[in-house]
HTML snippet that shows the backbone in 3Dmol.js (N, CA, C, O; Angstrom):
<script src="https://3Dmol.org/build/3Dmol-min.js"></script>
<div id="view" style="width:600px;height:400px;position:relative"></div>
<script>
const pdb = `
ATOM      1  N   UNK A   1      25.489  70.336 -35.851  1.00  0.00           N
ATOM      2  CA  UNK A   1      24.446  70.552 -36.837  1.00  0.00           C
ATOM      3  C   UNK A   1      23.959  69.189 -37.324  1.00  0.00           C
ATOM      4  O   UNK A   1      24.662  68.190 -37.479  1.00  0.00           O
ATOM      5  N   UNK A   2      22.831  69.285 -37.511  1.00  0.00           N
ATOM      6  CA  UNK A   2      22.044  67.504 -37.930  1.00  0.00           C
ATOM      7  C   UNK A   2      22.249  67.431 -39.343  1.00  0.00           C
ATOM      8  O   UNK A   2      22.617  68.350 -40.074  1.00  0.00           O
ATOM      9  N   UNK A   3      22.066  66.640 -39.556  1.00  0.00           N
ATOM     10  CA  UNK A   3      22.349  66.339 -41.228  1.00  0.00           C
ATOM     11  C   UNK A   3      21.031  66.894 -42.100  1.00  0.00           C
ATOM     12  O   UNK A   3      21.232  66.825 -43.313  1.00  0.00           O
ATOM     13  N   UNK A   4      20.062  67.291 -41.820  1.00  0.00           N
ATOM     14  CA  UNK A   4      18.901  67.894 -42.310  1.00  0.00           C
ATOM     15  C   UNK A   4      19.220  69.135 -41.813  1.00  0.00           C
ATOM     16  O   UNK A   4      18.873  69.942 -42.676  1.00  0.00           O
ATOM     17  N   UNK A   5      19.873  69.920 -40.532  1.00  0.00           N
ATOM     18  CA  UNK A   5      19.755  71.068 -41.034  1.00  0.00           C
ATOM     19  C   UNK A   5      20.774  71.753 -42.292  1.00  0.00           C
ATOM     20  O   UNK A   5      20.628  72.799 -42.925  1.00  0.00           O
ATOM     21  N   UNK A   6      21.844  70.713 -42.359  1.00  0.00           N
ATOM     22  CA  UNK A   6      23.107  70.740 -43.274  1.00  0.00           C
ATOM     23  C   UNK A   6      22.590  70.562 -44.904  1.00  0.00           C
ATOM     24  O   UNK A   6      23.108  71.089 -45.889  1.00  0.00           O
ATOM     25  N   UNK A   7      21.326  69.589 -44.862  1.00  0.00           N
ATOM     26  CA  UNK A   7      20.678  69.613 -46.342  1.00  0.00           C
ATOM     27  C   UNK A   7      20.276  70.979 -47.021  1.00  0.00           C
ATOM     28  O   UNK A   7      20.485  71.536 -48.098  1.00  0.00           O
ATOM     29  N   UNK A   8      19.217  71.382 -45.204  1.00  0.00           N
ATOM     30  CA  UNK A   8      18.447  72.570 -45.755  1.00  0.00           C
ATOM     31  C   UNK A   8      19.536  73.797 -46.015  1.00  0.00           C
ATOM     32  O   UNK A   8      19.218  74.524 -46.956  1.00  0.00           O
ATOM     33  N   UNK A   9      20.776  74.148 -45.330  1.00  0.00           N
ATOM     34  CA  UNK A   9      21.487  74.790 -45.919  1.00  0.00           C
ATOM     35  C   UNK A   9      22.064  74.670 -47.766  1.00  0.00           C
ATOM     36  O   UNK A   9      22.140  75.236 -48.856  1.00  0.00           O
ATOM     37  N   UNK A  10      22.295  73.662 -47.109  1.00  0.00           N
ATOM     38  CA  UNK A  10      22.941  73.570 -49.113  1.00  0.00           C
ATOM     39  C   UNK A  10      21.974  73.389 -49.766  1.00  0.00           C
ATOM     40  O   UNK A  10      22.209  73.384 -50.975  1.00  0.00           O
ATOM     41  N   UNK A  11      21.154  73.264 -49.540  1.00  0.00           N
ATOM     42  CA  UNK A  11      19.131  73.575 -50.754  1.00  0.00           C
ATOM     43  C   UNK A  11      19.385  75.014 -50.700  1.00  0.00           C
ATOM     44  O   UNK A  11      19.275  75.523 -51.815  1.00  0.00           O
ATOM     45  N   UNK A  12      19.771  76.059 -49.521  1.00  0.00           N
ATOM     46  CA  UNK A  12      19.670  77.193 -50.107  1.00  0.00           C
ATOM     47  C   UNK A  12      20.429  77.899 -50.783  1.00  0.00           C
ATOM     48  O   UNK A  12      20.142  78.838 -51.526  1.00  0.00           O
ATOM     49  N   UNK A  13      21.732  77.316 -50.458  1.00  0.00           N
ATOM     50  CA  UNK A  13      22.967  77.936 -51.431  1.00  0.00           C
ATOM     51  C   UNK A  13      22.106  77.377 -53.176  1.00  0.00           C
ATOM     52  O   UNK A  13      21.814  78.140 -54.096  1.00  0.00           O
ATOM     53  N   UNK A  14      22.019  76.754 -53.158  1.00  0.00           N
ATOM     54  CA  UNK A  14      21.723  75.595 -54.338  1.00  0.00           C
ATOM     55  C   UNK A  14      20.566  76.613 -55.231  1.00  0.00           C
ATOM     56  O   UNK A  14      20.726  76.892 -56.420  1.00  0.00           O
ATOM     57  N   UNK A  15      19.602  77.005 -54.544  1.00  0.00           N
ATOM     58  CA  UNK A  15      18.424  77.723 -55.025  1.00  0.00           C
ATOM     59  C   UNK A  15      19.392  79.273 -55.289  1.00  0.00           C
ATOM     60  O   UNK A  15      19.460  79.696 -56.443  1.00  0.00           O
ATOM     61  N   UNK A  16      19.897  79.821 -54.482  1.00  0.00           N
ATOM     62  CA  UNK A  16      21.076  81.258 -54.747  1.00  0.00           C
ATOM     63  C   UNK A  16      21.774  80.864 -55.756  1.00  0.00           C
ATOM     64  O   UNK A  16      21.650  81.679 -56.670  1.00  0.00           O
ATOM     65  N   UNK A  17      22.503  79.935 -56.050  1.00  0.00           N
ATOM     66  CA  UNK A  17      23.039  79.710 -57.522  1.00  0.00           C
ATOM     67  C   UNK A  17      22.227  79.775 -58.466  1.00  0.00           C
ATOM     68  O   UNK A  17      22.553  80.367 -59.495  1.00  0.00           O
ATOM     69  N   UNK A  18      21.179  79.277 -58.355  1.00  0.00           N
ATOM     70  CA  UNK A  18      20.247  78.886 -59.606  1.00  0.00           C
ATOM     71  C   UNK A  18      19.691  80.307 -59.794  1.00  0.00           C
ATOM     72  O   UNK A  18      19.439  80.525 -60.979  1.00  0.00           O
ATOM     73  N   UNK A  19      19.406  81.420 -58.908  1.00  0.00           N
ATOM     74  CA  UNK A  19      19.044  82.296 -59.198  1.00  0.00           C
ATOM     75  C   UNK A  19      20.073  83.678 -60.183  1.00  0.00           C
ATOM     76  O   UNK A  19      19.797  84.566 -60.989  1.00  0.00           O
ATOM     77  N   UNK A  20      21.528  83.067 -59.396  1.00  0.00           N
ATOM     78  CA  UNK A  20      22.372  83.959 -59.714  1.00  0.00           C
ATOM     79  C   UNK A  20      22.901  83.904 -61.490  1.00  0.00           C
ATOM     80  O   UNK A  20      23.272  84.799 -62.250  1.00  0.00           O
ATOM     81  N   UNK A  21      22.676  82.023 -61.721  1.00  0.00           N
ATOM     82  CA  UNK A  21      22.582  81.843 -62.781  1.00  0.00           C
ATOM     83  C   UNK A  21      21.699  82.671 -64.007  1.00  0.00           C
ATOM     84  O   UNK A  21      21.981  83.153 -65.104  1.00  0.00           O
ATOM     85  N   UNK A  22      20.598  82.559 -63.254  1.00  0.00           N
ATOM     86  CA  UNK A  22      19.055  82.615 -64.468  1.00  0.00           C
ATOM     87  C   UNK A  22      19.683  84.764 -64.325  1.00  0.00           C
ATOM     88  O   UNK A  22      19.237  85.574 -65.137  1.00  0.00           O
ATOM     89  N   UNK A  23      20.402  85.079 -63.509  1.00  0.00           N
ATOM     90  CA  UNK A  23      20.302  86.561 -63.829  1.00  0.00           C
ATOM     91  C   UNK A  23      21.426  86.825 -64.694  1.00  0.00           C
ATOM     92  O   UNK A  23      21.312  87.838 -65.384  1.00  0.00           O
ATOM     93  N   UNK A  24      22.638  86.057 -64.836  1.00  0.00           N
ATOM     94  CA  UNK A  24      23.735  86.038 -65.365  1.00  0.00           C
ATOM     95  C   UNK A  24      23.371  86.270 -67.157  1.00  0.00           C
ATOM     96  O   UNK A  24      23.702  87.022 -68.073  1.00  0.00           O
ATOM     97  N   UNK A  25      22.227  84.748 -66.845  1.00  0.00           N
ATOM     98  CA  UNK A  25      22.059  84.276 -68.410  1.00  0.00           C
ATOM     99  C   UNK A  25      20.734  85.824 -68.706  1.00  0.00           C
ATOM    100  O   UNK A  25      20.230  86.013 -69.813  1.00  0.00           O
ATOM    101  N   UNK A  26      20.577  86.268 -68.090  1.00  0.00           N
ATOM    102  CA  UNK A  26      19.671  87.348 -68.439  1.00  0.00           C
ATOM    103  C   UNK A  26      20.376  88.442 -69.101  1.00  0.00           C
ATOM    104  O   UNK A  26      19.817  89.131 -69.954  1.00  0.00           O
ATOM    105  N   UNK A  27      21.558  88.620 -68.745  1.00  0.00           N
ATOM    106  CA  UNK A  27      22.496  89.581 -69.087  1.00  0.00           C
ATOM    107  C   UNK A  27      22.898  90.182 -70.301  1.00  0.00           C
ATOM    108  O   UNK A  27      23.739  89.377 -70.702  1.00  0.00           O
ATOM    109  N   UNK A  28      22.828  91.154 -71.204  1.00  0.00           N
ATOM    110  CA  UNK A  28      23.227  91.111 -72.261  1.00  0.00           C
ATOM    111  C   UNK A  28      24.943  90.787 -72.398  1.00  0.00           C
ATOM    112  O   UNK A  28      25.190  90.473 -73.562  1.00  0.00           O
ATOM    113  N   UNK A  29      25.586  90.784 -71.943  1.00  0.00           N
ATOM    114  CA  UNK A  29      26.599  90.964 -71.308  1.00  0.00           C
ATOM    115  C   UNK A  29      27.065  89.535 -70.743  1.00  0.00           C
ATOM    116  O   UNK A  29      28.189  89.547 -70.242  1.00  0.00           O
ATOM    117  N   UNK A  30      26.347  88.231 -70.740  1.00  0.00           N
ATOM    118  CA  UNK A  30      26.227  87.334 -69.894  1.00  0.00           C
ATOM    119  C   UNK A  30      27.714  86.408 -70.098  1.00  0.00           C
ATOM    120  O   UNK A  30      28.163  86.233 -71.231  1.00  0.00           O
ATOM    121  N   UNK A  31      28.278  85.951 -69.097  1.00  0.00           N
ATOM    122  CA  UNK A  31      30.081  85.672 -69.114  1.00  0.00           C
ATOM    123  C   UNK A  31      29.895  84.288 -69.041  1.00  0.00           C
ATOM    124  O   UNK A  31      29.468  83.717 -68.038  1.00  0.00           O
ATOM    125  N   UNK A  32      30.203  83.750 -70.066  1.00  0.00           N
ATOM    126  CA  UNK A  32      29.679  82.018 -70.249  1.00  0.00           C
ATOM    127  C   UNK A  32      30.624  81.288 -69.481  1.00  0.00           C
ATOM    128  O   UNK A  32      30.192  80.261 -68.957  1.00  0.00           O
ATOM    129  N   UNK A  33      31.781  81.574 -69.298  1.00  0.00           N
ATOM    130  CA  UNK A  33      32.796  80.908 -68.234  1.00  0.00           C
ATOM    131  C   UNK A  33      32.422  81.061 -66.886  1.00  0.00           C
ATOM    132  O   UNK A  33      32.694  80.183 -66.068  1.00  0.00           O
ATOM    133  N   UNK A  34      31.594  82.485 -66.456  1.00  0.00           N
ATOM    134  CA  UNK A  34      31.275  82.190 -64.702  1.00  0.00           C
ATOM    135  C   UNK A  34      29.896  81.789 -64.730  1.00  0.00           C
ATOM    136  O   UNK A  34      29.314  81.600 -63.661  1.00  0.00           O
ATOM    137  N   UNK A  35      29.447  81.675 -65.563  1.00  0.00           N
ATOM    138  CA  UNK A  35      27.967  80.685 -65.678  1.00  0.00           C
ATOM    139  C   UNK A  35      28.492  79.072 -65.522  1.00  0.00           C
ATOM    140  O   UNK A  35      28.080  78.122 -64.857  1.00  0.00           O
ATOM    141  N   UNK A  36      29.411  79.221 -66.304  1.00  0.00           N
ATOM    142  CA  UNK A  36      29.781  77.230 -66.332  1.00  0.00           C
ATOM    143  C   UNK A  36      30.286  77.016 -65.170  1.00  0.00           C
ATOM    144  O   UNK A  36      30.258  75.872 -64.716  1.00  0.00           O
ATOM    145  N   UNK A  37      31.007  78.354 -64.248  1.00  0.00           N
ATOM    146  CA  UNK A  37      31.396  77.370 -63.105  1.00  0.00           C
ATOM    147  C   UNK A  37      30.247  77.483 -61.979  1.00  0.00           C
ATOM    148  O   UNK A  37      30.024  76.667 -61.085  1.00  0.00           O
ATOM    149  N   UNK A  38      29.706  78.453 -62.190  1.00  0.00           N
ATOM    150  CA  UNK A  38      28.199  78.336 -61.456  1.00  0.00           C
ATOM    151  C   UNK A  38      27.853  77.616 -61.376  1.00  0.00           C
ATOM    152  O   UNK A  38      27.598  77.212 -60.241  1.00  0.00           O
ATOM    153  N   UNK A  39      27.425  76.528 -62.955  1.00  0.00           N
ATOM    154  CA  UNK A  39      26.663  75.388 -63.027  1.00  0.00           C
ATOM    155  C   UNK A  39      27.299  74.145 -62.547  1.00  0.00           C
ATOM    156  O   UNK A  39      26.516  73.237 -62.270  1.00  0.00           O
ATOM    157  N   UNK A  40      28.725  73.890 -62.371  1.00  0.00           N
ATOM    158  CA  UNK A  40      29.400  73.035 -61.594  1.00  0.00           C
ATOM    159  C   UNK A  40      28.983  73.426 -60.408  1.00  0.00           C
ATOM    160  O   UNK A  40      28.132  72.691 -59.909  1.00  0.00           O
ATOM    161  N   UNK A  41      29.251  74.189 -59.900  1.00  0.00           N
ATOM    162  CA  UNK A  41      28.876  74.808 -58.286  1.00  0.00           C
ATOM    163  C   UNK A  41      27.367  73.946 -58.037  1.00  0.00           C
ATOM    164  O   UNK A  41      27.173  73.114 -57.151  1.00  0.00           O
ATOM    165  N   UNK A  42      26.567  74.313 -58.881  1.00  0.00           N
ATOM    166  CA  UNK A  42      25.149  73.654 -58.514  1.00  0.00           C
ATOM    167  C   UNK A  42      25.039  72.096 -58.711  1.00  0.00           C
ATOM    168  O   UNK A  42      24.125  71.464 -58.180  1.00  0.00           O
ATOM    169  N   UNK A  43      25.762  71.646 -59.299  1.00  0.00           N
ATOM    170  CA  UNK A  43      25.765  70.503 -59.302  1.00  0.00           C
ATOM    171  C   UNK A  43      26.553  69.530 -58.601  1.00  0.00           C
ATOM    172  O   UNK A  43      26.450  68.305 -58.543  1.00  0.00           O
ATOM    173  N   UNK A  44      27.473  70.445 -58.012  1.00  0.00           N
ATOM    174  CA  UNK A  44      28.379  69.527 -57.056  1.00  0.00           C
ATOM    175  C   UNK A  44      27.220  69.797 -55.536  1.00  0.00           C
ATOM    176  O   UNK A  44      26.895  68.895 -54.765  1.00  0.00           O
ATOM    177  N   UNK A  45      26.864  70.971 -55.452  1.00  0.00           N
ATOM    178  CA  UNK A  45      25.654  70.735 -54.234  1.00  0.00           C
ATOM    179  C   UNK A  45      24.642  69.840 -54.378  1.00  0.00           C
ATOM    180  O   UNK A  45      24.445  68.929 -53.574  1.00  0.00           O
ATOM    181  N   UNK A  46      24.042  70.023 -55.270  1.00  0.00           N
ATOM    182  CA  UNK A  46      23.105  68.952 -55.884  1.00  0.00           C
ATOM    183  C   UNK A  46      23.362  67.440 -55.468  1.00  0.00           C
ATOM    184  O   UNK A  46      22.385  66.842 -55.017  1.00  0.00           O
ATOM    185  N   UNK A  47      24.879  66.576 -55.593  1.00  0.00           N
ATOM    186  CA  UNK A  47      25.203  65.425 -55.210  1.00  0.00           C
ATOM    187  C   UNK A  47      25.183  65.556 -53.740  1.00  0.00           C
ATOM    188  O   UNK A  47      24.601  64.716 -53.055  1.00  0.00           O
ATOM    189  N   UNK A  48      25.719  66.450 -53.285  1.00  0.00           N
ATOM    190  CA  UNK A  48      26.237  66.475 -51.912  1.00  0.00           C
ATOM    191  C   UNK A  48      24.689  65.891 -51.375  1.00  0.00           C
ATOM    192  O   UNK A  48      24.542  64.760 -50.910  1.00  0.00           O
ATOM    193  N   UNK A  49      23.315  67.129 -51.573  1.00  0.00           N
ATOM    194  CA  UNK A  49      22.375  67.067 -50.850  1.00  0.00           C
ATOM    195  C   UNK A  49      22.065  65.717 -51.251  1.00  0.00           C
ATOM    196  O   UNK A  49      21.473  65.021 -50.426  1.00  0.00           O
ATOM    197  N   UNK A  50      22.399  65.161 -52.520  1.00  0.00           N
ATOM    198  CA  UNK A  50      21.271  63.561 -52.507  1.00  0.00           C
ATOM    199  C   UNK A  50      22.321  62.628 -51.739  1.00  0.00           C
ATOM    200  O   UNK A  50      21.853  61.580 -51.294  1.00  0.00           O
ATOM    201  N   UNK A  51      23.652  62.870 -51.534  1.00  0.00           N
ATOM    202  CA  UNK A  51      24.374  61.806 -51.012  1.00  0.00           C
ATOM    203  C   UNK A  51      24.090  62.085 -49.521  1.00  0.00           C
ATOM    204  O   UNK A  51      24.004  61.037 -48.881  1.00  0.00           O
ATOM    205  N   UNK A  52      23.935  63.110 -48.851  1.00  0.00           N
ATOM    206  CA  UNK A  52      23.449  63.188 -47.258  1.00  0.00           C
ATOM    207  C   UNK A  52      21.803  63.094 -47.123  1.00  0.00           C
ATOM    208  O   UNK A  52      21.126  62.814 -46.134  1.00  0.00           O
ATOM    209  N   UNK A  53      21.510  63.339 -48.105  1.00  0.00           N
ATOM    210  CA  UNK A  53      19.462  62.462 -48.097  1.00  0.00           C
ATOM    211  C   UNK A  53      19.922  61.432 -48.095  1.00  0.00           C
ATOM    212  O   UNK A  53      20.248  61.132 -46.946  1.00  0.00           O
ATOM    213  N   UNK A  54      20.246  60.320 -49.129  1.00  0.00           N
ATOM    214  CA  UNK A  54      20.321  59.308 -48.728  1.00  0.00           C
ATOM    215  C   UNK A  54      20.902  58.546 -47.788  1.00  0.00           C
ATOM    216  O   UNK A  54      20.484  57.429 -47.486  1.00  0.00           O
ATOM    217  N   UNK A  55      22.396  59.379 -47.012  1.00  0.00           N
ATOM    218  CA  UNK A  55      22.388  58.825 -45.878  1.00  0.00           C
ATOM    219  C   UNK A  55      21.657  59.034 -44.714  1.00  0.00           C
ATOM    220  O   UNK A  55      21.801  58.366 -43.690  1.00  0.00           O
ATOM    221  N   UNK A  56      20.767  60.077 -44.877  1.00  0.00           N
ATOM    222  CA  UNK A  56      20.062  60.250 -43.611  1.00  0.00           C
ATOM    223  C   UNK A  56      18.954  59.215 -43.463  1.00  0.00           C
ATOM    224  O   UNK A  56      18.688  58.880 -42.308  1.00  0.00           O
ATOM    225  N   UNK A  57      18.166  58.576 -44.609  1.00  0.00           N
ATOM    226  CA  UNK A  57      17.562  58.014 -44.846  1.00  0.00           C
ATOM    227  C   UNK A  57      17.986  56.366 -44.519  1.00  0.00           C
ATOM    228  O   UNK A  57      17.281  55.500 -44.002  1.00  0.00           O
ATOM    229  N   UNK A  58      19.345  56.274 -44.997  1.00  0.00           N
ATOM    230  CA  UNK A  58      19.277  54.879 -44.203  1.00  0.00           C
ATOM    231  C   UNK A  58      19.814  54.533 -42.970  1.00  0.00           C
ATOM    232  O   UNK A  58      20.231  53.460 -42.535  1.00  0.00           O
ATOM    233  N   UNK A  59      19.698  56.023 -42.325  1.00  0.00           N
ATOM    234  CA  UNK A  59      20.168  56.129 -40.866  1.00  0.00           C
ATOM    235  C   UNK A  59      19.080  55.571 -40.103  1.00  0.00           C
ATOM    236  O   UNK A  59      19.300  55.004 -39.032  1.00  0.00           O
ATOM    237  N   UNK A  60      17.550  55.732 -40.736  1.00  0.00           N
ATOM    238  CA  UNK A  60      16.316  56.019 -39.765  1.00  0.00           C
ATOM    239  C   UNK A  60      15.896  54.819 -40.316  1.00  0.00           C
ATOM    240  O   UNK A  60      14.821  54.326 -39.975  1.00  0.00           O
TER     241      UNK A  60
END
`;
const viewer = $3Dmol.createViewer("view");
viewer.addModel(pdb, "pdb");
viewer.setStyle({}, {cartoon: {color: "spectrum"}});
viewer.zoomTo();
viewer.render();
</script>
């Protein structure tokens, strides 16, 4: 797998969190502990994708 198609995967997990989030926090009901680890979840993808952009970038 190339390192861009490995980005565009984790952009989509990344966008599925963010969605799963915004429905969580919609919730009357909404569970602030699996929201927070959600939001770790998105943010540890978040580094991943800028640390393999930027290495792809100073590959080329």
């Amino acid at each position: 797998m190339s390192t861009a198609d490995h980005v565009t995967q984790l952009t989509e997990k990344h966008h599925r969190i963010e969605e799963k989030i915004q429905n969580e926090m919609a919730s009357p009901s909404a569970d602030h502990v699996h929201i927070s680890k959600l939001k770790r979840e998105k943010l540890r993808l978040k580094e991943k994708i800028s640390m393999l952009s930027s290495e792809e970038n100073l590959a080329h």
